[in-house]
C-alpha positions in Angstrom: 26.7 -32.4 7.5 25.6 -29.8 4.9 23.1 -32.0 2.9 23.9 -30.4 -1.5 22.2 -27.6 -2.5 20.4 -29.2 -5.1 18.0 -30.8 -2.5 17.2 -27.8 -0.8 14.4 -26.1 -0.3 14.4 -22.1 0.2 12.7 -22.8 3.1 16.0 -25.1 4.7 18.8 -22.8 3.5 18.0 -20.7 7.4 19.3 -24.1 8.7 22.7 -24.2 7.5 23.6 -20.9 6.0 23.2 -17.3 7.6 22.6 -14.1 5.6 25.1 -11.5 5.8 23.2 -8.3 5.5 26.8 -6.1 4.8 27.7 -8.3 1.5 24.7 -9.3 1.2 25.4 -13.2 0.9 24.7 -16.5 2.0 27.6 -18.0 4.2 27.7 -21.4 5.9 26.8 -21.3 9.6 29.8 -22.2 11.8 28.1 -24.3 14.3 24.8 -26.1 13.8 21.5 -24.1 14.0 18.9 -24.7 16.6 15.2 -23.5 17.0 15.6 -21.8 13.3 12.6 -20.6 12.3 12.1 -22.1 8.6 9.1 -20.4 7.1 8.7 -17.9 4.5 6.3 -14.8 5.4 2.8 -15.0 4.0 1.8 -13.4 0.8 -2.0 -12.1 0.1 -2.7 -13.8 -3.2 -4.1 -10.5 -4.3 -0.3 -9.7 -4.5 -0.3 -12.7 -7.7 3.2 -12.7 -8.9 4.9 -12.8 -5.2 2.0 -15.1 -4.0 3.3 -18.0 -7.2 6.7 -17.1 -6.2 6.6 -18.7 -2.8 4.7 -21.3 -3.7 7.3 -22.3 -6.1 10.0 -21.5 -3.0 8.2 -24.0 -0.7 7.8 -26.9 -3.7 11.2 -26.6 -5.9 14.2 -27.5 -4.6 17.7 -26.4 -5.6 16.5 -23.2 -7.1 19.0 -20.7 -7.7 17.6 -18.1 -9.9 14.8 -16.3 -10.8 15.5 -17.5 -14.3 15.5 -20.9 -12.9 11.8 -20.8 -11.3 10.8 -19.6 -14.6 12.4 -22.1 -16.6 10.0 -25.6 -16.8 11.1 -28.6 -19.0 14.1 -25.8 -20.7 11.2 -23.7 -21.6 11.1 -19.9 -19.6 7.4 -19.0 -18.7 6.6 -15.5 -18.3 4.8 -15.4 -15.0 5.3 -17.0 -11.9 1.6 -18.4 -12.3 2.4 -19.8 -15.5 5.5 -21.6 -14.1 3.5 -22.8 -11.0 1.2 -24.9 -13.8 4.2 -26.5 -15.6 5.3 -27.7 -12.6 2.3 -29.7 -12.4 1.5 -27.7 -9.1 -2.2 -26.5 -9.8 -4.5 -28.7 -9.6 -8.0 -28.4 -9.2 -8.9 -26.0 -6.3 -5.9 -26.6 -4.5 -4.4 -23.0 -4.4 -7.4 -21.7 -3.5 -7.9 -24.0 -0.4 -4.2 -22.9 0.4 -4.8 -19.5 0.3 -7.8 -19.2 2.6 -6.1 -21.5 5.1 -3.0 -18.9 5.0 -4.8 -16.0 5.0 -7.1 -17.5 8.2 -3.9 -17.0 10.2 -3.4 -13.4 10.4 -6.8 -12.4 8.6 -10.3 -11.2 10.2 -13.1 -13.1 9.1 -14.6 -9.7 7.1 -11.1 -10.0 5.7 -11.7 -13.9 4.6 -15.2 -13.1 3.2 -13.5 -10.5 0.9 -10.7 -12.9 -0.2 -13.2 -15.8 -0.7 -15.5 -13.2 -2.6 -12.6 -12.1 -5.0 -11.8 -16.2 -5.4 -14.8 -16.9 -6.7 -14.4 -14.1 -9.1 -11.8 -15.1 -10.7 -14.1 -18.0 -12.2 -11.5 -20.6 -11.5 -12.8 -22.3 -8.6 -14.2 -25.9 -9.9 -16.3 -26.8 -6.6 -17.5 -23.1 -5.0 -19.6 -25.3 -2.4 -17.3 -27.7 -1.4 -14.6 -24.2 -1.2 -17.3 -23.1 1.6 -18.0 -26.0 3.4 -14.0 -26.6 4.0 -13.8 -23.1 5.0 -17.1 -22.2 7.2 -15.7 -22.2 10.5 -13.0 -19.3 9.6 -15.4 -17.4 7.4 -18.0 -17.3 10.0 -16.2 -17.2 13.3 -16.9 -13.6 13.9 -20.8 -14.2 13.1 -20.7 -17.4 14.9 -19.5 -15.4 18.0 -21.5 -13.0 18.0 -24.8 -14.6 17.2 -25.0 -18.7 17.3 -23.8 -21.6 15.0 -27.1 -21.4 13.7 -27.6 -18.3 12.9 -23.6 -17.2 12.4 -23.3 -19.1 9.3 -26.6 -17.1 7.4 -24.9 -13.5 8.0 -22.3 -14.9 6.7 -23.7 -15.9 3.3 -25.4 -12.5 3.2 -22.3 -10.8 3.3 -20.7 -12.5 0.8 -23.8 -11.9 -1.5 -23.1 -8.5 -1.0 -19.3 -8.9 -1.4 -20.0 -11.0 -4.8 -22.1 -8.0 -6.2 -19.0 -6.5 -7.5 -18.0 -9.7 -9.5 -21.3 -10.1 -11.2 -22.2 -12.9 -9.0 -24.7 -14.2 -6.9 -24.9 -17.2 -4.0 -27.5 -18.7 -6.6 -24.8 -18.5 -9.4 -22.2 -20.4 -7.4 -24.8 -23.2 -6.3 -24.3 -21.6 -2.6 -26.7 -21.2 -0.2 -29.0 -18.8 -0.4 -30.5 -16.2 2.7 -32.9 -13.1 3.0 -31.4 -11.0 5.3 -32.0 -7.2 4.9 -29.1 -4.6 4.0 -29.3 -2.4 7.5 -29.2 -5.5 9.6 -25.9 -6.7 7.9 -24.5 -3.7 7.7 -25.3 -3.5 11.9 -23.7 -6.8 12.0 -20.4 -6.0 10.2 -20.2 -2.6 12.6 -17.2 -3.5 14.4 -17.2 -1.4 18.0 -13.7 -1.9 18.9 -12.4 -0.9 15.3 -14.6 2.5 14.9 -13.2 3.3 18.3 -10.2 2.7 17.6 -10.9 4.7 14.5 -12.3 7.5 16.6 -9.5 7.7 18.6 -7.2 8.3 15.8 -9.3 11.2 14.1 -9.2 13.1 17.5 -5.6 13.3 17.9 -6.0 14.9 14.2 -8.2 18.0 15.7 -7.4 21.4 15.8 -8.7 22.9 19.5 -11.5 24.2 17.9 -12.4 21.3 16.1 -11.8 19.6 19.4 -14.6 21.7 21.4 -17.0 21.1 18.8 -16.6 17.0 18.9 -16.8 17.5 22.6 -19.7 19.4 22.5 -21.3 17.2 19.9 -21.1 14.3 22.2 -21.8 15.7 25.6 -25.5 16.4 23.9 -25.4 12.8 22.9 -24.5 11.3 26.0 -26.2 13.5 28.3 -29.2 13.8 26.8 -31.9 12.1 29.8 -34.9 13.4 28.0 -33.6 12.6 24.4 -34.8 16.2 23.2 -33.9 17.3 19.8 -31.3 19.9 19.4 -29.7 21.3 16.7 -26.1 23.2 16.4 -25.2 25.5 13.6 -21.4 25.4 12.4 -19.5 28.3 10.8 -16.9 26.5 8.3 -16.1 30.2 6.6 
């Protein structure tokens, strides 16, 4: 039994109804639905507008417009944010714990750092600390890994710091914890070996032959260097 329309949720609508790409329509499923998948992709909250549209998805039911998400109490909002807060569906730092704990499932912890960097720049986050200590584990699991749960945690904060430069901000601002750690040993600890090879890897298919010899060259003195003498090579770009 097909429960009305009114009480669904975007979210349910796989359940019972199918989407027919050629007419580009919902139609009811013929025979009952098993192991449907019922969740709506993530969205980076950098992307605002689609980010407040599925939040409104997974909380109102019986939408059936874009009109209609807008529309609170008869009154249309402009944005999807706006809508979001009529609906009574902001509250406090909610979204924000949200979207860290989203992000944490396909995002690197660099990535997290970022995103928790850019949060705090907004200047809409009520508790910063308590937005950290909820969400250390994630932001520091690369750190933690590498180093110690002692230690992971520190490089952490000092790459945020860094991150929060471009906001204006400081750890001290945000009543964060603050560390001493110097700029060339973060910037060693955010080197990422696998990454930079993989980056390697793509530049070289990229190579002319000649270009190709040279980076072959280059790194047959670097490798094969016993003695570590110093050598220099002259390149002709003309």
């Amino acid at each position: 039994m097909i429960p009305q329309l009114t009480t669904f949720f975007y979210s349910d609508i796989p359940q019972y109804y199918v989407f027919d790409k050629s007419t580009t329509d919902w139609k009811k499923r013929q025979r009952g639905a098993q192991n449907v998948i019922e969740r709506l992709p993530v969205v980076s909250i950098l992307d605002t507008e689609r980010y407040y549209l599925r939040m409104l998805l997974l909380r109102k039911s019986g939408a059936i417009s874009f009109d209609d998400m807008l529309t609170v109490n008869g009154l249309r909002c402009i944005t999807f944010q706006q809508a979001r807060q009529g609906y009574g569906l902001l509250r406090g730092d909610q979204q924000w714990h949200e979207a860290l704990n989203e992000a944490a499932q396909f995002q690197s912890p660099r990535q997290l750092r970022m995103l928790f960097a850019m949060i705090c720049g907004f200047g809409e986050v009520e508790d910063v600390p308590d937005l950290w200590v909820q969400h250390q584990v994630s932001l520091c699991e690369d750190f933690v890994h590498r180093y110690s749960e002692q230690t992971g945690p520190h490089y952490a904060l000092a790459d945020i710091e860094e991150l929060l430069t471009s906001y204006n901000l400081s750890l001290q601002k945000l009543h964060l914890p603050t560390v001493d750690l110097p700029a060339s040993v973060l910037e060693t600890a955010n080197f990422d070996v696998v990454e930079e090879q993989a980056k390697a890897n793509s530049y070289t298919t990229q190579l002319n032959s000649e270009q190709r010899n040279v980076v072959e060259i280059l790194l047959s003195a670097v490798y094969n260097n016993a003695a570590d003498t110093p050598k220099f090579y002259f390149l002709d770009g003309s």
